[in-house]
N, CA, C and O atoms as a CHARMM CRD file, in Angstrom:
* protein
*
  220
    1    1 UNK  N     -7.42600 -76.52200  42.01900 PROA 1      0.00000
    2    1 UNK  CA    -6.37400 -77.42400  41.65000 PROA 1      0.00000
    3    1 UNK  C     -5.78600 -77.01900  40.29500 PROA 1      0.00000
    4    1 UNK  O     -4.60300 -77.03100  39.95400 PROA 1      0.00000
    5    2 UNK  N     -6.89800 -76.64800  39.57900 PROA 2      0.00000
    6    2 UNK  CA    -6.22500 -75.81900  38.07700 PROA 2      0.00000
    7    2 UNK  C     -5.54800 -75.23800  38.14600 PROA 2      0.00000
    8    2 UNK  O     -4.56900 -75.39100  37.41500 PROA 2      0.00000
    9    3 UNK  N     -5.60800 -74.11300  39.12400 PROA 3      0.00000
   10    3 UNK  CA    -5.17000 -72.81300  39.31900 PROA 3      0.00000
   11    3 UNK  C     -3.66800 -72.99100  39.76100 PROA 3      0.00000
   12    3 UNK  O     -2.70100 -72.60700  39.10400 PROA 3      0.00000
   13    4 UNK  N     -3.62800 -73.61700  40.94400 PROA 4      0.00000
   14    4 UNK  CA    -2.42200 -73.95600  41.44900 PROA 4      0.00000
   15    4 UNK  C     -1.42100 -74.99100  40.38600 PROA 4      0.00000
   16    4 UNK  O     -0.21800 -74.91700  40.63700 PROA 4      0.00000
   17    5 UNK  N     -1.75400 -75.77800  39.42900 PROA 5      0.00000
   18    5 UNK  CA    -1.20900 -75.99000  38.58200 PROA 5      0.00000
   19    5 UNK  C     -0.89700 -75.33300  37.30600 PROA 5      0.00000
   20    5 UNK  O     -0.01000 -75.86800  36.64100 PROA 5      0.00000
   21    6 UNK  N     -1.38900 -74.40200  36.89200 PROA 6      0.00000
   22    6 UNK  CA    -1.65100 -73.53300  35.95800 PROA 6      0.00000
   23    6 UNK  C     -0.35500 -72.14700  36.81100 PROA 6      0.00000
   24    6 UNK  O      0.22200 -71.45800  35.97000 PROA 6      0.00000
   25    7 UNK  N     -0.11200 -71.93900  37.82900 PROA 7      0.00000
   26    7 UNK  CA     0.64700 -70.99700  38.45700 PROA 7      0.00000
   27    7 UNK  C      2.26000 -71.74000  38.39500 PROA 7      0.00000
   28    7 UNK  O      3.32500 -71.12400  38.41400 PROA 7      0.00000
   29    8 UNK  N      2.13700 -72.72300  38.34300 PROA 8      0.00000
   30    8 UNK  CA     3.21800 -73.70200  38.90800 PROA 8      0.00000
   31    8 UNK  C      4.26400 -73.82200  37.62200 PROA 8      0.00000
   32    8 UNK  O      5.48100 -73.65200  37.55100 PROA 8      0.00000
   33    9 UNK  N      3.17000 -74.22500  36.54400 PROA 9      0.00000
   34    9 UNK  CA     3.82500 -74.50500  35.50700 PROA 9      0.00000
   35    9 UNK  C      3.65200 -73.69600  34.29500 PROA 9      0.00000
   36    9 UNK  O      4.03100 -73.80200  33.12900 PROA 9      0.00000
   37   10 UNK  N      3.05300 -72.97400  34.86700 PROA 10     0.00000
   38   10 UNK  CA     2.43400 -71.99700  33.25800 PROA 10     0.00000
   39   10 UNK  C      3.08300 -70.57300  33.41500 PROA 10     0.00000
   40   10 UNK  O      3.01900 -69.54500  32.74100 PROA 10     0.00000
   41   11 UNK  N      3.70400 -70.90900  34.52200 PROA 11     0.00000
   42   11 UNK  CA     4.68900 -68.98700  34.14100 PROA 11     0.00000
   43   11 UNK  C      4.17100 -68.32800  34.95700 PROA 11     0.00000
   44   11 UNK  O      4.21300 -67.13600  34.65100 PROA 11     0.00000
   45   12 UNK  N      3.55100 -68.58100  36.13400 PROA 12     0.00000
   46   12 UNK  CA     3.72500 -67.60300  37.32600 PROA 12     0.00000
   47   12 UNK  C      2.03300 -67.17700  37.41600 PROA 12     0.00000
   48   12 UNK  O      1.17400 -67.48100  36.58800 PROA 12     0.00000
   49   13 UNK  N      1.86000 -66.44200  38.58500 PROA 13     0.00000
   50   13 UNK  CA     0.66700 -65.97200  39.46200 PROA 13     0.00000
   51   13 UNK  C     -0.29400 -64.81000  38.33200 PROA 13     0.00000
   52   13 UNK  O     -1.49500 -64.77600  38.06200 PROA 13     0.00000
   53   14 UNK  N      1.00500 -63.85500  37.82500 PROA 14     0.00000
   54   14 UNK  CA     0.37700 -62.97900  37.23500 PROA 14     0.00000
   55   14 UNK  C     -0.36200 -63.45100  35.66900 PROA 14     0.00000
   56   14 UNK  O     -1.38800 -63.09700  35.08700 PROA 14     0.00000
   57   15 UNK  N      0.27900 -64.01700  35.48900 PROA 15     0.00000
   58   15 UNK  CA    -0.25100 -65.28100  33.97500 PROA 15     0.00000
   59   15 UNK  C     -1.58800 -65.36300  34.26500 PROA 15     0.00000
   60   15 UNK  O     -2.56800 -64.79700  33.78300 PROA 15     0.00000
   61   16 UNK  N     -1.36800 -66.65900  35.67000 PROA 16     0.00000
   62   16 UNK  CA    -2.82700 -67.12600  35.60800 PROA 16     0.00000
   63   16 UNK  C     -3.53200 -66.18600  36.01900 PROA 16     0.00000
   64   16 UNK  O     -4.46200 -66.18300  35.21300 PROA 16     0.00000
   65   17 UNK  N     -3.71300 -65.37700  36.74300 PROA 17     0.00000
   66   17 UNK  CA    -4.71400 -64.65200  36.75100 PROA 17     0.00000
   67   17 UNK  C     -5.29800 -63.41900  35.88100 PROA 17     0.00000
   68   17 UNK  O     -6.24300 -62.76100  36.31800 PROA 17     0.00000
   69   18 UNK  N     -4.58900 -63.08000  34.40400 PROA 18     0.00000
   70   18 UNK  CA    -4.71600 -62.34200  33.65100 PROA 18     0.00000
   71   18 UNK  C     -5.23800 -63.89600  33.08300 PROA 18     0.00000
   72   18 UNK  O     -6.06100 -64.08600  33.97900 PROA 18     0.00000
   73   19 UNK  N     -5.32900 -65.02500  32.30300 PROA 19     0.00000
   74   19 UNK  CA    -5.76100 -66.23200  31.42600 PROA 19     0.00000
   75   19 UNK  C     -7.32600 -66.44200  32.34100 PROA 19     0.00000
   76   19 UNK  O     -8.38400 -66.70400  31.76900 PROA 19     0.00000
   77   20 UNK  N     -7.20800 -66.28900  33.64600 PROA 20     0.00000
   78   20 UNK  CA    -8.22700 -66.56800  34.26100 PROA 20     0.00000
   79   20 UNK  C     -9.35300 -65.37000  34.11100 PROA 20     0.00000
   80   20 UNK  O    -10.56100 -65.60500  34.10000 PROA 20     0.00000
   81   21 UNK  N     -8.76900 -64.02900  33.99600 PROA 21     0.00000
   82   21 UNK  CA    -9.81000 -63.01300  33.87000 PROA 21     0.00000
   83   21 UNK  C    -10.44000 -62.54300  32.39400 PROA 21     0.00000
   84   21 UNK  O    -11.32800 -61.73700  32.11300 PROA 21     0.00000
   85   22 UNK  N     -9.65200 -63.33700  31.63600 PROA 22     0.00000
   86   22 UNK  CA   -10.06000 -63.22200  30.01900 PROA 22     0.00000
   87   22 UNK  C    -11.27600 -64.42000  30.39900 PROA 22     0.00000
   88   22 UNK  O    -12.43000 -64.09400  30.11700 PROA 22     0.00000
   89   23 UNK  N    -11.08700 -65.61300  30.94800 PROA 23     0.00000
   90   23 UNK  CA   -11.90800 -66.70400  30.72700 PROA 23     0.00000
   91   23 UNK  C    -13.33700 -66.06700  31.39100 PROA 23     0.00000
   92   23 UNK  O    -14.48000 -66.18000  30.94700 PROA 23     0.00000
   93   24 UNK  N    -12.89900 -65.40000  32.54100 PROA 24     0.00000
   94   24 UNK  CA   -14.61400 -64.90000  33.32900 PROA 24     0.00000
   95   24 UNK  C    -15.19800 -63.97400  32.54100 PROA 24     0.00000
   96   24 UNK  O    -16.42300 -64.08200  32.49400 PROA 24     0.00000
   97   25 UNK  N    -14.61900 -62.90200  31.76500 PROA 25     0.00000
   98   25 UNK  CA   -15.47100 -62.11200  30.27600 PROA 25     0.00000
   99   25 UNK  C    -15.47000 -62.30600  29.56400 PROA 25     0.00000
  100   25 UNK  O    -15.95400 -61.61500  28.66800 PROA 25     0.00000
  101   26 UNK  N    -14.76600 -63.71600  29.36900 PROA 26     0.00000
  102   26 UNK  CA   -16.04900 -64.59300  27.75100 PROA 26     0.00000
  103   26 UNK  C    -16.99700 -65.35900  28.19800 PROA 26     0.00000
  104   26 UNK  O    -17.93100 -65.64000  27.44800 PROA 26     0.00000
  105   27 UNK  N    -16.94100 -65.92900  29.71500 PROA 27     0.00000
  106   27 UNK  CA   -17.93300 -66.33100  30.10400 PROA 27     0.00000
  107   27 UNK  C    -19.05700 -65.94700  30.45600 PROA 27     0.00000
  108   27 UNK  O    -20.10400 -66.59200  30.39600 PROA 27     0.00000
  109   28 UNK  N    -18.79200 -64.15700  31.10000 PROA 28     0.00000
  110   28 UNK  CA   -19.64900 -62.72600  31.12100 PROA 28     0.00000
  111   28 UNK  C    -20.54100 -62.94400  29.53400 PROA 28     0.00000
  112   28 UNK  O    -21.63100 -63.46700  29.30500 PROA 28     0.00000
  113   29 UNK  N    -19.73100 -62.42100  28.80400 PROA 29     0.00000
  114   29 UNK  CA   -20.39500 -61.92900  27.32500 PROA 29     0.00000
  115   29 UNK  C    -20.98900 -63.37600  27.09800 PROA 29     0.00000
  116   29 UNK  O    -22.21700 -63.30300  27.05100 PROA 29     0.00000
  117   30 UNK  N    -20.62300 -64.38700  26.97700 PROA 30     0.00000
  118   30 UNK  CA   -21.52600 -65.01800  26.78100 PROA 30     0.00000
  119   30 UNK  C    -23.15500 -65.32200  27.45300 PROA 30     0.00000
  120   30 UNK  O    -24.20000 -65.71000  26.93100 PROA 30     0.00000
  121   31 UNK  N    -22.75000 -64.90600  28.96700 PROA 31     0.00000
  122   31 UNK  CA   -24.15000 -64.76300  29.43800 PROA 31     0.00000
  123   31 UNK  C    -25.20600 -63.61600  29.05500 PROA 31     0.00000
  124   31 UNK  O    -26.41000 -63.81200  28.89700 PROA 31     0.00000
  125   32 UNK  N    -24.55500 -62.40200  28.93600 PROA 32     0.00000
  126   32 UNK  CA   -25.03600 -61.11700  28.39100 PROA 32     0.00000
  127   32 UNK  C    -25.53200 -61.47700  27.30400 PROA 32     0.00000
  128   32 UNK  O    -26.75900 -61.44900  27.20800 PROA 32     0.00000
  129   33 UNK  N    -24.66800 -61.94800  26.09700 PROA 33     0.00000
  130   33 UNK  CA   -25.23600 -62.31500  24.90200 PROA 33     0.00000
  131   33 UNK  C    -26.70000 -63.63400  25.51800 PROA 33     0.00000
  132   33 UNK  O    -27.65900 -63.49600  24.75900 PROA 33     0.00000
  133   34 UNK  N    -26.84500 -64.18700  26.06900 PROA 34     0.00000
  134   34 UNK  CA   -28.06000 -65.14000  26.53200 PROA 34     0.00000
  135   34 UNK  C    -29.28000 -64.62000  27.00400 PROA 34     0.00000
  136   34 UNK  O    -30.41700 -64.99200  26.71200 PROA 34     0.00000
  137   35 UNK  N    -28.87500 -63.59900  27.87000 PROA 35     0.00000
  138   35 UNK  CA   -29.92600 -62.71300  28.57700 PROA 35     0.00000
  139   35 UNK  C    -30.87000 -61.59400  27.53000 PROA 35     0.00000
  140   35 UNK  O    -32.07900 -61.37400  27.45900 PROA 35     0.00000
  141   36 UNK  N    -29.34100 -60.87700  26.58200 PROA 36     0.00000
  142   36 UNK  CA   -29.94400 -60.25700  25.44900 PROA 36     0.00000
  143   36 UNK  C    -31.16800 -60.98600  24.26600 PROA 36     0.00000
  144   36 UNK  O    -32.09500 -60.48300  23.63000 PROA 36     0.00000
  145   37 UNK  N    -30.71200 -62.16000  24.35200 PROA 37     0.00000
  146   37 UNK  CA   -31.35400 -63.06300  23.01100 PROA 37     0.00000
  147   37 UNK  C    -32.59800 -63.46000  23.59600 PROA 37     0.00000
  148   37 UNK  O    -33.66800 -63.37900  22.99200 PROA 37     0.00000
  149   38 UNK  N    -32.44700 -63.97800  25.00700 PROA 38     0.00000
  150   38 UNK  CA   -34.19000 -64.08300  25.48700 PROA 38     0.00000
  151   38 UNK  C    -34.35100 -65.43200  24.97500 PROA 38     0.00000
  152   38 UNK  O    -33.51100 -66.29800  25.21900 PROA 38     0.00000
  153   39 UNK  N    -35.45900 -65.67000  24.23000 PROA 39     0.00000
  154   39 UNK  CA   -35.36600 -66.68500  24.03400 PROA 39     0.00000
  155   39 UNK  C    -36.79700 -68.04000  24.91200 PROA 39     0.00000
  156   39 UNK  O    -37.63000 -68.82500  24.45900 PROA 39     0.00000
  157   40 UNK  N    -36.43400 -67.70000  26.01400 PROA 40     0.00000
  158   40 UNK  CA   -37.27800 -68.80100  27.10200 PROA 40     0.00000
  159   40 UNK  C    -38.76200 -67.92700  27.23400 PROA 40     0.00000
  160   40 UNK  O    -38.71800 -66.75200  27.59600 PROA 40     0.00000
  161   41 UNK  N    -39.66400 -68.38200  27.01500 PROA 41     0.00000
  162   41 UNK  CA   -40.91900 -67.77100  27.70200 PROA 41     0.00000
  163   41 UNK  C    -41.66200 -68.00400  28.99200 PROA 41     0.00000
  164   41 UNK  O    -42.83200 -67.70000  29.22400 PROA 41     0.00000
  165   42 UNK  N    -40.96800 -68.47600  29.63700 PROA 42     0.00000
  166   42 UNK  CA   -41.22500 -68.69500  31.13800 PROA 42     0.00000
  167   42 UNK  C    -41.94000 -69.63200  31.62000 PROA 42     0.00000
  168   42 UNK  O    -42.68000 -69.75900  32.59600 PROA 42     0.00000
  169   43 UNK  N    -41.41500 -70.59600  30.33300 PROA 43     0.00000
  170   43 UNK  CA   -42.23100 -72.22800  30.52300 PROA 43     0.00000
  171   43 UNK  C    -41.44100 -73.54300  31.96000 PROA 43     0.00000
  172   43 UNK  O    -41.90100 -74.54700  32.50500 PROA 43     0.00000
  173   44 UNK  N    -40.36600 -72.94100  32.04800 PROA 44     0.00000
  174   44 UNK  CA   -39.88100 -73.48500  33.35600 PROA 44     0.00000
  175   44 UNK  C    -40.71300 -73.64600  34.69500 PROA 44     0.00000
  176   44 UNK  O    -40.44400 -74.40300  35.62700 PROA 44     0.00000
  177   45 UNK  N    -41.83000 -72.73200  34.58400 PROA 45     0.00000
  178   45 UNK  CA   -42.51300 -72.20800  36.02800 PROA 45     0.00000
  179   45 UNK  C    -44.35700 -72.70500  35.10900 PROA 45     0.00000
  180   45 UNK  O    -44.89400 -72.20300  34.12100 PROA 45     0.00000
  181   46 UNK  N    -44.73600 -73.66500  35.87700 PROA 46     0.00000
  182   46 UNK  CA   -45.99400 -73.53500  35.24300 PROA 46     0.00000
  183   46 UNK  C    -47.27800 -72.44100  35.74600 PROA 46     0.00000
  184   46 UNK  O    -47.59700 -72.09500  36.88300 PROA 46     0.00000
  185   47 UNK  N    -47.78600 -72.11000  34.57200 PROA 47     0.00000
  186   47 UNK  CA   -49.30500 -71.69300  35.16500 PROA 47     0.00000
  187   47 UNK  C    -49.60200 -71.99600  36.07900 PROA 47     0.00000
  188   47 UNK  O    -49.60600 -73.18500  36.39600 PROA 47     0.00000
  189   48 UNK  N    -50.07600 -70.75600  37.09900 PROA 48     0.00000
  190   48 UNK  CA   -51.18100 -71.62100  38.41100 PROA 48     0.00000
  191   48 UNK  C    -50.65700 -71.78200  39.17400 PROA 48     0.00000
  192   48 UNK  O    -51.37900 -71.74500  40.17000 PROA 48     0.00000
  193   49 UNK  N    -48.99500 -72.10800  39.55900 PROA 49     0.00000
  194   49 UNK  CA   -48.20100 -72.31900  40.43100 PROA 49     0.00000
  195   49 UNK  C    -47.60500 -71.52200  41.14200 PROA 49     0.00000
  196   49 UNK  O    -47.64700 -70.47000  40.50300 PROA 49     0.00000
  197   50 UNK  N    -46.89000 -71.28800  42.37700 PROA 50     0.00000
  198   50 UNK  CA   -46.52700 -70.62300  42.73900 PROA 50     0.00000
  199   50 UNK  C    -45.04800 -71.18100  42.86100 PROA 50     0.00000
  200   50 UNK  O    -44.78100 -72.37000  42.68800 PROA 50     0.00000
  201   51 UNK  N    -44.20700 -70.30600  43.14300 PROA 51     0.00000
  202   51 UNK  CA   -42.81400 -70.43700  43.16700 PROA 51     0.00000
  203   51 UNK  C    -42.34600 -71.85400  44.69700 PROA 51     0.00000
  204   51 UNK  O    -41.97400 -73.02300  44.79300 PROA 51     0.00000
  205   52 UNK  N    -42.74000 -70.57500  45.65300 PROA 52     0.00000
  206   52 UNK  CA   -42.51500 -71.37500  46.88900 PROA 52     0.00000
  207   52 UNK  C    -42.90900 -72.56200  47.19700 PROA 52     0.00000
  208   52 UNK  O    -42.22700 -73.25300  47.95400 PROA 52     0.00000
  209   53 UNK  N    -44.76900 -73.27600  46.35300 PROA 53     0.00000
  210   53 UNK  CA   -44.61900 -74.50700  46.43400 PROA 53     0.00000
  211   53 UNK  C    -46.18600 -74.80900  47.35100 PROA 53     0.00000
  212   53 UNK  O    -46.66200 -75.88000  47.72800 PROA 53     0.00000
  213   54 UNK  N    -46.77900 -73.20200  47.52600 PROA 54     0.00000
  214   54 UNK  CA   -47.82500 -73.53100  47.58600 PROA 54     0.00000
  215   54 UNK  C    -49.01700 -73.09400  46.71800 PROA 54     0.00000
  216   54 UNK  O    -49.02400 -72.05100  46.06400 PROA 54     0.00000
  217   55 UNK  N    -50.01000 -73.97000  46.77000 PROA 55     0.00000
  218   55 UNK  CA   -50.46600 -73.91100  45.41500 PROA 55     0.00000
  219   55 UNK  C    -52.05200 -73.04600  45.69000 PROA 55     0.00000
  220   55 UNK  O    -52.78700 -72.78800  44.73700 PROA 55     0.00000
């Protein structure tokens, strides 16, 4: 619905989709930058457990 409003009124197809492909590689680098930094020690998943749910 963005999109199609963003085409409509914002100056055409080629606009939005050059505004739209800047937005997906800052959203990229920002994940890269997340993955790089680390950070989590794999406390999401406890000890002892298994993924699938049997124990």
């Amino acid at each position: 619905m963005i999109a199609g409003f963003l085409v409509v009124h914002a100056g055409g197809l080629t606009d939005t989709a050059q505004e739209y492909g800047v937005a997906v590689i800052v959203l990229a680098a920002f994940a890269l930058f997340g993955l790089l930094r680390g950070g989590r020690d794999g406390a999401a998943i406890p000890q002892g457990r298994r993924v699938d749910g049997n124990t």
